[in-house]
N, CA, C and O atoms as a MOPAC input file, in Angstrom:
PM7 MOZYME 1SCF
protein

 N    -22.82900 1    21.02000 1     4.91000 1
 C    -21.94300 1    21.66600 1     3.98300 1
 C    -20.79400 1    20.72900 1     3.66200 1
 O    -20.19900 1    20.25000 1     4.62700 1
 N    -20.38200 1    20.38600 1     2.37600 1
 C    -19.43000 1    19.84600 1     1.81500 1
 C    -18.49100 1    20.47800 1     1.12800 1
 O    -18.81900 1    21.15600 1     0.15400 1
 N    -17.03100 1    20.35200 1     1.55400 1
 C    -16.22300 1    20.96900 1     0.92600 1
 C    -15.40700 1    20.35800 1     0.39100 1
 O    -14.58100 1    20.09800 1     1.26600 1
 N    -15.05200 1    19.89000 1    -0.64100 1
 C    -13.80800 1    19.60400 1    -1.68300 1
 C    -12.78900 1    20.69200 1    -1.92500 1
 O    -12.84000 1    21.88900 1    -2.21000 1
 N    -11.66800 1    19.63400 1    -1.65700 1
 C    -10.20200 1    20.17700 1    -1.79500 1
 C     -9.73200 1    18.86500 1    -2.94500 1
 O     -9.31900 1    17.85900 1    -2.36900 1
 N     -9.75400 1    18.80300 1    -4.19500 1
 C     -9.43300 1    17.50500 1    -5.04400 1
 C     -7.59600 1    17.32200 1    -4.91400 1
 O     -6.71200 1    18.16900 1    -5.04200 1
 N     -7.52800 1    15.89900 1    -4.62000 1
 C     -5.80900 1    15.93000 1    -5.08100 1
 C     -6.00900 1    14.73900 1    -5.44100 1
 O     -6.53800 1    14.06000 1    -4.56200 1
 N     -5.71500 1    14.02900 1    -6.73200 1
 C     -5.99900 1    13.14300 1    -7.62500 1
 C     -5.20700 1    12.07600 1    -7.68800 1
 O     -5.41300 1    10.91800 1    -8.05300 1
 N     -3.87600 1    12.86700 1    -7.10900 1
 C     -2.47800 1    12.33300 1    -6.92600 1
 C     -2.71200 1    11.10300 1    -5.88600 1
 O     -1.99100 1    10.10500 1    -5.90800 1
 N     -3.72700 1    11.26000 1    -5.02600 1
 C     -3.74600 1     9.99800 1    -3.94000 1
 C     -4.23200 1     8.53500 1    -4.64000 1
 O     -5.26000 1     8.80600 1    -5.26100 1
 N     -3.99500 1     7.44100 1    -4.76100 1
 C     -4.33700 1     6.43800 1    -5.74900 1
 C     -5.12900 1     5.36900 1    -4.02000 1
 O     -6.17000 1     4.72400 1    -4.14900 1
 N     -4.83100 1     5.39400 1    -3.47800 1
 C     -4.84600 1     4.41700 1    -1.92200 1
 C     -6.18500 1     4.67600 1    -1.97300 1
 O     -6.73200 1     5.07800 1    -3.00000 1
 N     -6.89700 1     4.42600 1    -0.68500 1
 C     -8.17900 1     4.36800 1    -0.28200 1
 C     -8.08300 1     5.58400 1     0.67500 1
 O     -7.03000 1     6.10300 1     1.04700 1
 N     -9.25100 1     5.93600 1     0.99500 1
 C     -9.30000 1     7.26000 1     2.26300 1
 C     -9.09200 1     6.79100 1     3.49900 1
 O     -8.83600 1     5.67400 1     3.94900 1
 N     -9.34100 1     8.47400 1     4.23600 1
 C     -9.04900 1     7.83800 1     5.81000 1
 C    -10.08700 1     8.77800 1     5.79200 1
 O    -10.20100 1     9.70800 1     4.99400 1
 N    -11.01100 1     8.41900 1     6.92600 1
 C    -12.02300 1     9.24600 1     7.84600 1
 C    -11.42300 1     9.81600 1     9.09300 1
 O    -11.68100 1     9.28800 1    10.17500 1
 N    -10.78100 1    10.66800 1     9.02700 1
 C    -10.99800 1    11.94000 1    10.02300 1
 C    -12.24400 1    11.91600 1    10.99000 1
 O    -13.31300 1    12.11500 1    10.41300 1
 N    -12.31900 1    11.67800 1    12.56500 1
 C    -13.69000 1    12.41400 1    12.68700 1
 C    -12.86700 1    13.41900 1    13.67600 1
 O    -12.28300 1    12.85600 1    14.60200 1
 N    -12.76000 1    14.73800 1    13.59800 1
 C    -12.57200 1    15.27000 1    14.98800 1
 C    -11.24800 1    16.00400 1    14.43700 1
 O    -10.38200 1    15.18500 1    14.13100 1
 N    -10.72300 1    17.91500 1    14.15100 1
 C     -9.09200 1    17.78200 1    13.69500 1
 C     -8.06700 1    17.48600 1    14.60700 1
 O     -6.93100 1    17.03800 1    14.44700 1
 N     -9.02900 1    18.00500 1    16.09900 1
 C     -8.22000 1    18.31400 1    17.14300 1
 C     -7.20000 1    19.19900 1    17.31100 1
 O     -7.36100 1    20.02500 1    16.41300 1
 N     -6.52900 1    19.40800 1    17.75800 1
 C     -5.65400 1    20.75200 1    18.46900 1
 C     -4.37500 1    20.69600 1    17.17400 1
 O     -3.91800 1    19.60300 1    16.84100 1
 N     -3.98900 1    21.72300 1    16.65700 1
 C     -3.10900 1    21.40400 1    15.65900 1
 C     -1.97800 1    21.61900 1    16.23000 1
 O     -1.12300 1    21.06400 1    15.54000 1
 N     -1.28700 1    22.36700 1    17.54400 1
 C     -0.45200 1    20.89700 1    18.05900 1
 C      0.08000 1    20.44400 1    18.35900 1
 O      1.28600 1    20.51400 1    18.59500 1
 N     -1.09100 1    19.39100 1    18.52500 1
 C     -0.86200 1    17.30900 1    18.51700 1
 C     -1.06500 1    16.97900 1    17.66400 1
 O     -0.63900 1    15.87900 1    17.31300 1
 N     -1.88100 1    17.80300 1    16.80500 1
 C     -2.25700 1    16.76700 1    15.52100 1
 C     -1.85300 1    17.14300 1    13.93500 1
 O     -2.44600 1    16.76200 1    12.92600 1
 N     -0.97700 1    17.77900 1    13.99400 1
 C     -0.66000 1    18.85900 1    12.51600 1
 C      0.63100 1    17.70900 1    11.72500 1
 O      0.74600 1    17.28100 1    10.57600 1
 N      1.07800 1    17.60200 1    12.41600 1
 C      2.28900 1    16.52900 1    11.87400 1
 C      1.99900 1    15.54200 1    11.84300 1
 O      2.74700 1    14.80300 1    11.20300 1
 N      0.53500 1    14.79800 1    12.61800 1
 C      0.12500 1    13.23300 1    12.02300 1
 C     -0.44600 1    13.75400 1    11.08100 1
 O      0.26600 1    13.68600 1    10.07900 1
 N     -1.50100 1    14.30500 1    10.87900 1
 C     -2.60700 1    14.43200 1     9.74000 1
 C     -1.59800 1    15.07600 1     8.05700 1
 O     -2.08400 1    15.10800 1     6.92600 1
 N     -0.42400 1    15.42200 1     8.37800 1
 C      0.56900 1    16.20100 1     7.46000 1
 C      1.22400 1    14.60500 1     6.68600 1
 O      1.41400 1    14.37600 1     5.49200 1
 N      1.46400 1    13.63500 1     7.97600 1
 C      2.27200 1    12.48200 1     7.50200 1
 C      1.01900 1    11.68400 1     6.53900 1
 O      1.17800 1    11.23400 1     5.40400 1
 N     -0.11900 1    11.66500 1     7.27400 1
 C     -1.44100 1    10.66700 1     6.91100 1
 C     -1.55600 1    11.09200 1     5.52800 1
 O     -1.38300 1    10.24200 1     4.65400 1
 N     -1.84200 1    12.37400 1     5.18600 1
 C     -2.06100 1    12.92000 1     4.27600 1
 C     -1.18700 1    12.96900 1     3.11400 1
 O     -1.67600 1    13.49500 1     2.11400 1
 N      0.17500 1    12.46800 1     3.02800 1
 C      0.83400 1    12.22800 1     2.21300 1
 C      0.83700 1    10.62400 1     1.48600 1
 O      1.43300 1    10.32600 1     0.45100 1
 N      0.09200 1     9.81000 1     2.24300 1
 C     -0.44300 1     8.25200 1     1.38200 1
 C     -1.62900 1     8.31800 1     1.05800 1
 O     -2.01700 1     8.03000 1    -0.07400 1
 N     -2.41400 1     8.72200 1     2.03300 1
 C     -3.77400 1     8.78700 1     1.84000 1
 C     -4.96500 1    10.08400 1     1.49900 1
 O     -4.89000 1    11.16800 1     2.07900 1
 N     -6.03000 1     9.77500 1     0.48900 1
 C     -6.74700 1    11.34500 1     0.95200 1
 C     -7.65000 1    11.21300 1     2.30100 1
 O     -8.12000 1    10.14100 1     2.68400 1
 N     -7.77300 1    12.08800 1     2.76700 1
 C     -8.32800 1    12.60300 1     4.08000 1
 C     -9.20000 1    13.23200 1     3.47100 1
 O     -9.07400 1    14.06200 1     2.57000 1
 N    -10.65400 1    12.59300 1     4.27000 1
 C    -12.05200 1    13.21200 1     4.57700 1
 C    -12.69900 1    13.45000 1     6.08900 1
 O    -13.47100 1    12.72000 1     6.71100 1
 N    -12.12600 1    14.70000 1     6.45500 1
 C    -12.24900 1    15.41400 1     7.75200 1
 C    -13.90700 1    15.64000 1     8.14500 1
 O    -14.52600 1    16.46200 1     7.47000 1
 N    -14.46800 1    15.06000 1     9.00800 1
 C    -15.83000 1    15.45900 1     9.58100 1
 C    -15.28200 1    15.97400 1    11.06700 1
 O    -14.60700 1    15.44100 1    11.94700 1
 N    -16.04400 1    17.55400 1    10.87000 1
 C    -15.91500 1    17.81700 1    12.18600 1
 C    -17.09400 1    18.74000 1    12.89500 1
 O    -17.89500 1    19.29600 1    12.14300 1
 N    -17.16700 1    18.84400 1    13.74600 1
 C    -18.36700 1    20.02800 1    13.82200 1
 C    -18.47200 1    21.73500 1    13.42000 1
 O    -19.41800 1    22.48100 1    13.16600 1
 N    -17.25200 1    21.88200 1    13.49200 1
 C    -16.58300 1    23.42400 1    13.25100 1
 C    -16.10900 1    22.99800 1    11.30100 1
 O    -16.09400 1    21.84000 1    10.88400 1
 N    -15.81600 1    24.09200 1    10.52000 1
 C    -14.90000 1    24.07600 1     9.46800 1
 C    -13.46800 1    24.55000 1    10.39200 1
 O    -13.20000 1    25.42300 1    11.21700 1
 N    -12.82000 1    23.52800 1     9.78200 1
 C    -11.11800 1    23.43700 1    10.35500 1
 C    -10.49600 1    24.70200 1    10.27200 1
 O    -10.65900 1    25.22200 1     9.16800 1
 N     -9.90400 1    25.30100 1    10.99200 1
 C     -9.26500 1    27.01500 1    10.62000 1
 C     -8.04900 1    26.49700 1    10.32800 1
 O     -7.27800 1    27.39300 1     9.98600 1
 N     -7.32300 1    24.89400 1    10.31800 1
 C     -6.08700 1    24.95900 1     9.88800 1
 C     -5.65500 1    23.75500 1     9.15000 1
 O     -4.49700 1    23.76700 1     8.73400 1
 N     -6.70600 1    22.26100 1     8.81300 1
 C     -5.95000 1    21.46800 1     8.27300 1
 C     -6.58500 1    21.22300 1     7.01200 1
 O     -6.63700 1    20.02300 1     6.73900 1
 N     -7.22800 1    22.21400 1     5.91800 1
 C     -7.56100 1    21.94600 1     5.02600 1
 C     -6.57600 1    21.94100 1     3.93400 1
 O     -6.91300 1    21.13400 1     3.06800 1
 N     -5.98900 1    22.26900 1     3.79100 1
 C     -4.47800 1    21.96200 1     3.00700 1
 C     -4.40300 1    20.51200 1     3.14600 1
 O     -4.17000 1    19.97400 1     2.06400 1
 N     -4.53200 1    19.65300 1     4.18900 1
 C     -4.33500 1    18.04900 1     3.80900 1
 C     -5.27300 1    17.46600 1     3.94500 1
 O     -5.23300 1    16.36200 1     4.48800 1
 N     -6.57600 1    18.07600 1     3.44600 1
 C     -7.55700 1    17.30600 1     3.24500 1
 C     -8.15400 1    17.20700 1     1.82600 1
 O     -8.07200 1    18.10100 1     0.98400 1
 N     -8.80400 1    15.93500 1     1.64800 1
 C     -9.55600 1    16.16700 1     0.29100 1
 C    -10.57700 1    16.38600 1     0.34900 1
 O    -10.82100 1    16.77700 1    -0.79200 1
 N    -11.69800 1    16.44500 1     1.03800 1
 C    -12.92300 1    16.81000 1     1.65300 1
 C    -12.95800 1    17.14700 1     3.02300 1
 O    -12.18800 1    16.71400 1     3.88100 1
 N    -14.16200 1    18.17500 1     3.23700 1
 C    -14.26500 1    18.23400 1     4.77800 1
 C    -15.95400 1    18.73300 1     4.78600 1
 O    -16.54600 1    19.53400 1     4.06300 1
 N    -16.46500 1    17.81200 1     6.03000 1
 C    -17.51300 1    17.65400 1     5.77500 1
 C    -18.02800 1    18.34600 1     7.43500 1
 O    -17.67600 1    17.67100 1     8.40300 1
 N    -18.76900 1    19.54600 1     7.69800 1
 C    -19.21200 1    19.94700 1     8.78000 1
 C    -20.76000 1    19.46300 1     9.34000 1
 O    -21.87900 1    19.71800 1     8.89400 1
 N    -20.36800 1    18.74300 1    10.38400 1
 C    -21.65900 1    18.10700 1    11.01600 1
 C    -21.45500 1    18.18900 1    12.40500 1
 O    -20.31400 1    18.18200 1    12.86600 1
 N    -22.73300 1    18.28800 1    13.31000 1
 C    -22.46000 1    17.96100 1    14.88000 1
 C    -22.04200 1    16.18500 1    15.33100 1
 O    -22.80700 1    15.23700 1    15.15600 1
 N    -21.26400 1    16.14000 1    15.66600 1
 C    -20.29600 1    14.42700 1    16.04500 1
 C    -21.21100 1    14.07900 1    17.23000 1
 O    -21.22200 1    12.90800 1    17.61000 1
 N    -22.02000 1    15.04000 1    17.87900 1
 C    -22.54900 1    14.73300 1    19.24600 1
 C    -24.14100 1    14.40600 1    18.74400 1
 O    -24.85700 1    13.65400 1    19.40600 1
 N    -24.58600 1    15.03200 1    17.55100 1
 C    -25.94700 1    14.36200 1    16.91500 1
 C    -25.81100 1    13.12300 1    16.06500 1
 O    -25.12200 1    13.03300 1    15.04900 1
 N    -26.74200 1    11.94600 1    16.74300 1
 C    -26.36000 1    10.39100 1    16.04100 1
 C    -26.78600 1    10.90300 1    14.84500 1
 O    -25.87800 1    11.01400 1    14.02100 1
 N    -28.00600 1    11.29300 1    14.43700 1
 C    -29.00200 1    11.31500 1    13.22200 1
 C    -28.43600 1    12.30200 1    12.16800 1
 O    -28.74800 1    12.22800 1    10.97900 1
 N    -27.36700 1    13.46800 1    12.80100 1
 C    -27.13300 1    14.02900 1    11.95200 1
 C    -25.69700 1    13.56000 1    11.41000 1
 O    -25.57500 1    13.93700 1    10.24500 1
 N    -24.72200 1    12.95600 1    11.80700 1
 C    -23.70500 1    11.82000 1    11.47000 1
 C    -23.87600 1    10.72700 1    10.93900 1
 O    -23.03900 1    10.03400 1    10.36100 1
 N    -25.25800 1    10.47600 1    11.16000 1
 C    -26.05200 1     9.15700 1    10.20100 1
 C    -25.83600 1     9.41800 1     8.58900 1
 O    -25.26700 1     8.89900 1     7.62800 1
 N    -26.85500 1    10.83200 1     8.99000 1
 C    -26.98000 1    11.36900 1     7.30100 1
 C    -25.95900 1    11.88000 1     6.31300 1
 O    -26.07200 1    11.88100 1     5.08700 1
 N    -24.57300 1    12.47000 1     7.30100 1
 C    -23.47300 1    12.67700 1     6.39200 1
 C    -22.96900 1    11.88600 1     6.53500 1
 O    -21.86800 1    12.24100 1     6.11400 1
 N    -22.82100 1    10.53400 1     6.97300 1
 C    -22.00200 1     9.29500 1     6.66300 1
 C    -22.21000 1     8.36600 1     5.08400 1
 O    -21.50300 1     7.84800 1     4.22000 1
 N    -24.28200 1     8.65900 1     5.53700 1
 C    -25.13900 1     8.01500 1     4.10000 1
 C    -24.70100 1     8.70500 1     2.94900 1
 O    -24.53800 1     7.95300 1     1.98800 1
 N    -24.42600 1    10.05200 1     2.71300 1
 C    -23.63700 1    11.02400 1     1.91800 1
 C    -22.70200 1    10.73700 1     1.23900 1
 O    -22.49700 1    10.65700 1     0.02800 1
 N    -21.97900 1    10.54300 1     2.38100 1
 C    -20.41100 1     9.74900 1     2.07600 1
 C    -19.89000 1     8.45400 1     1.33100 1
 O    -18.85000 1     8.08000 1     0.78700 1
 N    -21.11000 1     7.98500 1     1.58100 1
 C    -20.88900 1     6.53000 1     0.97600 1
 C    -20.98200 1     6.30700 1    -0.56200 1
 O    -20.45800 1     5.51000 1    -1.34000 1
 N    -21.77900 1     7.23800 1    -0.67100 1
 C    -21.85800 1     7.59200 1    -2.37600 1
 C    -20.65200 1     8.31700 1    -3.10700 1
 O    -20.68400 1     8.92500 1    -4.17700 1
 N    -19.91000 1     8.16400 1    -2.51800 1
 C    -18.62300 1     9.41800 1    -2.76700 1
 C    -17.41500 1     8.45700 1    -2.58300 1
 O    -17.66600 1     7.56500 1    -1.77200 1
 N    -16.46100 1     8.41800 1    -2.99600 1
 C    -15.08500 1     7.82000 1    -2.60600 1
 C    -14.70300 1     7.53100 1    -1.25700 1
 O    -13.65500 1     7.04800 1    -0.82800 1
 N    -15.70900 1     7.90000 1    -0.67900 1
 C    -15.11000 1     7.40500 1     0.87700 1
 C    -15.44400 1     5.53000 1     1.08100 1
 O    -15.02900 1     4.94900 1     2.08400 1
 N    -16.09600 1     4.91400 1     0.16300 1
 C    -16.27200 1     3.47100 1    -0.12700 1
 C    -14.82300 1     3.26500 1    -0.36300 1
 O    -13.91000 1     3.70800 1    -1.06000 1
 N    -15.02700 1     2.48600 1     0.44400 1
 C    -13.93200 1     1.28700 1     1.07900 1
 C    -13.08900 1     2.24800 1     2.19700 1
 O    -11.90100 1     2.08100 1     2.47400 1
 N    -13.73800 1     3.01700 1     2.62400 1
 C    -12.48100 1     3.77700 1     3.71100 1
 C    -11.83000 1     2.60600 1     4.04600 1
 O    -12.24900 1     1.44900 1     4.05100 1
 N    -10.19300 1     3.29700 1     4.46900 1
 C     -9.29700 1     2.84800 1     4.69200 1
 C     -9.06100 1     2.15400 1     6.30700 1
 O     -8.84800 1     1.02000 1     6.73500 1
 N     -9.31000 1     4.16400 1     7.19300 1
 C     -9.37800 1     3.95100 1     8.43200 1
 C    -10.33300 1     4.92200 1     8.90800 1
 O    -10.66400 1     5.95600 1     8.32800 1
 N    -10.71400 1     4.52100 1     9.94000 1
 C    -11.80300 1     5.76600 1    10.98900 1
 C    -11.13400 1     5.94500 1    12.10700 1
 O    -11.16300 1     5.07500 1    12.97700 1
 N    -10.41500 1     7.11400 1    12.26800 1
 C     -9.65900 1     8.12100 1    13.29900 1
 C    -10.77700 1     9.26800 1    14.15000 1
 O    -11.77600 1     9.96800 1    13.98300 1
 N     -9.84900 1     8.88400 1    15.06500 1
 C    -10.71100 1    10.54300 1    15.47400 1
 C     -9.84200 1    11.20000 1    17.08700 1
 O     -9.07400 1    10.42000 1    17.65100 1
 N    -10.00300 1    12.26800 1    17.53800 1
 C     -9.42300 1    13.34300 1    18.26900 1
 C     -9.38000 1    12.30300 1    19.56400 1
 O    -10.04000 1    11.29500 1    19.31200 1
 N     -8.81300 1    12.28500 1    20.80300 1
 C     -8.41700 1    11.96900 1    21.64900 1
 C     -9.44800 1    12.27600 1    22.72300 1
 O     -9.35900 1    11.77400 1    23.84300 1
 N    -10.56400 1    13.22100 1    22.32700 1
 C    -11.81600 1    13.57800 1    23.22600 1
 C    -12.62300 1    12.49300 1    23.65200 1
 O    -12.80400 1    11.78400 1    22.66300 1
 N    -13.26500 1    11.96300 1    24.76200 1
 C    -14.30200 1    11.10800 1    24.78400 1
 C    -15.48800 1    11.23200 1    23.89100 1
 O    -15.95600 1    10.12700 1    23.61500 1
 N    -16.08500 1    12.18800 1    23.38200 1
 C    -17.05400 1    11.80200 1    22.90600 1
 C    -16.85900 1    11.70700 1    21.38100 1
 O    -17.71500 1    11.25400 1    20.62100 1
 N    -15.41400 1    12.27000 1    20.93100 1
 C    -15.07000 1    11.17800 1    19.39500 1
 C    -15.12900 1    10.09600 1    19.82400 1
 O    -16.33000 1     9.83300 1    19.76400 1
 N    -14.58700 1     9.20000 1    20.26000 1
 C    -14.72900 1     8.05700 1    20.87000 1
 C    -15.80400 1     7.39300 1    20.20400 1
 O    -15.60900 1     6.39100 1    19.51700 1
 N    -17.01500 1     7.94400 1    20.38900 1
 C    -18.30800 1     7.55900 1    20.69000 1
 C    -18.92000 1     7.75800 1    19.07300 1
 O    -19.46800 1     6.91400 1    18.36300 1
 N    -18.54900 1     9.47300 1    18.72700 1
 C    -18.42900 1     9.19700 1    17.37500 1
 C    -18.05600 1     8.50000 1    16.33400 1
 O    -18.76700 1     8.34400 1    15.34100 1
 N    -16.68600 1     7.93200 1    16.50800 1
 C    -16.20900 1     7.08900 1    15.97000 1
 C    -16.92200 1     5.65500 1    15.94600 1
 O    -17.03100 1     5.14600 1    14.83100 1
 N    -17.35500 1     5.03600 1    16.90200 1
 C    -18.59300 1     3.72100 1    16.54600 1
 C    -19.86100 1     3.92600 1    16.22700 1
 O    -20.53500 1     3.04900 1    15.68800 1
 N    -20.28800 1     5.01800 1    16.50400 1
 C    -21.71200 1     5.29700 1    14.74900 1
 C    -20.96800 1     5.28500 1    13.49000 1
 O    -21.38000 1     4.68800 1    12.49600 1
 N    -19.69200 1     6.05100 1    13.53400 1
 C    -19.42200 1     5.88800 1    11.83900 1
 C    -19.25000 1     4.42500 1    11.59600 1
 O    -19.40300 1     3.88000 1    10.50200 1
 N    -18.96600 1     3.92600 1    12.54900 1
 C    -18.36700 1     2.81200 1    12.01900 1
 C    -18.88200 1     1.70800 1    11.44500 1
 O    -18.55700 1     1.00300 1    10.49100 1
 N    -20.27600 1     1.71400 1    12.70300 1
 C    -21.63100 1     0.76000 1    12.82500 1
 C    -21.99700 1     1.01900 1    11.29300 1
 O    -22.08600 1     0.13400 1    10.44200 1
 N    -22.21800 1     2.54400 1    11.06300 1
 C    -23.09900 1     2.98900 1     9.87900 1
 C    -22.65800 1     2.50100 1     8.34500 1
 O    -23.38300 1     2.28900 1     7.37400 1
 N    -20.77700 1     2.37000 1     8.51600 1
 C    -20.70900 1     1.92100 1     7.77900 1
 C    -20.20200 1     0.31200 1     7.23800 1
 O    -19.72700 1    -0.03900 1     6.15700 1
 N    -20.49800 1    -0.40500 1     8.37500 1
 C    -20.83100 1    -1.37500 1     8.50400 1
 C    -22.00900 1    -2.15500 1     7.84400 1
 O    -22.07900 1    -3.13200 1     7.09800 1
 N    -22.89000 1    -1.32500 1     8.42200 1
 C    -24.64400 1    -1.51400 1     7.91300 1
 C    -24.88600 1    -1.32300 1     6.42600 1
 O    -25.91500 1    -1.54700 1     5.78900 1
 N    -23.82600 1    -0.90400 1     6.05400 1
 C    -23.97800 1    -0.56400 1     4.27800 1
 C    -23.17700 1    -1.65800 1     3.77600 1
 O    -23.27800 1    -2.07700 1     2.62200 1
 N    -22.38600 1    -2.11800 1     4.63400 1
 C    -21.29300 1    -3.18200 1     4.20000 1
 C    -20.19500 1    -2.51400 1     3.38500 1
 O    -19.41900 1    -3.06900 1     2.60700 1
 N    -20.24900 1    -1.51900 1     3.62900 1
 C    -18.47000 1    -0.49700 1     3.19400 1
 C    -17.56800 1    -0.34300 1     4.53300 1
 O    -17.11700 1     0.75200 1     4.86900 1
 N    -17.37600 1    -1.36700 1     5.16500 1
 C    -16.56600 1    -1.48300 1     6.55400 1
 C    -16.35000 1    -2.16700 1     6.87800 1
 O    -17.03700 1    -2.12300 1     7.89800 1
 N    -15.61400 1    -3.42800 1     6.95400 1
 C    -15.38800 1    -4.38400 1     7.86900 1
 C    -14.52700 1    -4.55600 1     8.76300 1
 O    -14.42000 1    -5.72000 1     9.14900 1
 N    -13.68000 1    -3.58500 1     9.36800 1
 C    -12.63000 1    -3.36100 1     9.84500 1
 C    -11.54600 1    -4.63100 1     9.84500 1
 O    -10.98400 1    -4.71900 1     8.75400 1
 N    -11.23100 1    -5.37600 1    10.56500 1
 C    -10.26100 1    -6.38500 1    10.64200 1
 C    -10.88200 1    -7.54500 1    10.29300 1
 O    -10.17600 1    -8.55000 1    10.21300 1
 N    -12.06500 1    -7.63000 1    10.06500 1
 C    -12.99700 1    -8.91400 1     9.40000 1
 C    -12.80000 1    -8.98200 1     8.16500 1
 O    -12.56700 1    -7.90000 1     7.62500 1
 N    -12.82100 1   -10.40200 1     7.15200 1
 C    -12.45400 1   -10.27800 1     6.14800 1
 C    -13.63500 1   -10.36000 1     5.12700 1
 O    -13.41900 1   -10.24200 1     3.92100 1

């Protein structure tokens, strides 16, 4: 399931969200983030509270590789090319999430993180 929230107003590149985490710890970063950048939230749940600063939010299991594969491949067709940054919740197994997205979007060559 894909959800769009459009704010047009953002001109920057995105940030990948993986994870909202506890709103909080995390309501006043994602409030600050969200004022340079648009935010595309993947999480396993739909967020009960930070869709107001998101521009998409995309519900997938973070703990299935294959199914984070396929909404990443999704993604790539969509403005999330050239993400900005790949964030995610303070949990170990974002962690873990966070280097499939990353790999994945690597492998497309829409990622190079600190490589030029």
């Amino acid at each position: 399931m894909m959800r769009s929230t459009d704010s047009s107003a953002h001109a920057t590149r995105p940030v990948l969200l993986l994870g909202a985490g506890s709103r909080p710890y995390r309501e006043h970063l994602l409030q600050r983030i969200s004022a340079v950048h648009p935010v595309v939230l993947m999480d396993s749940e739909p967020s009960t509270w930070a869709t107001p600063y998101l521009r998409r939010e995309v519900t997938v299991d973070l703990a299935d590789t294959e199914a984070l594969a396929v909404a990443v491949k999704q993604l790539i067709s969509t403005p999330l090319a050239g993400a900005e940054v790949v964030l995610s919740s303070d949990e170990p197994e974002a962690v873990e999430a966070d280097y499939r997205v990353i790999r994945a979007l690597e492998r497309e060559d829409l990622y190079r993180g600190g490589r030029p």
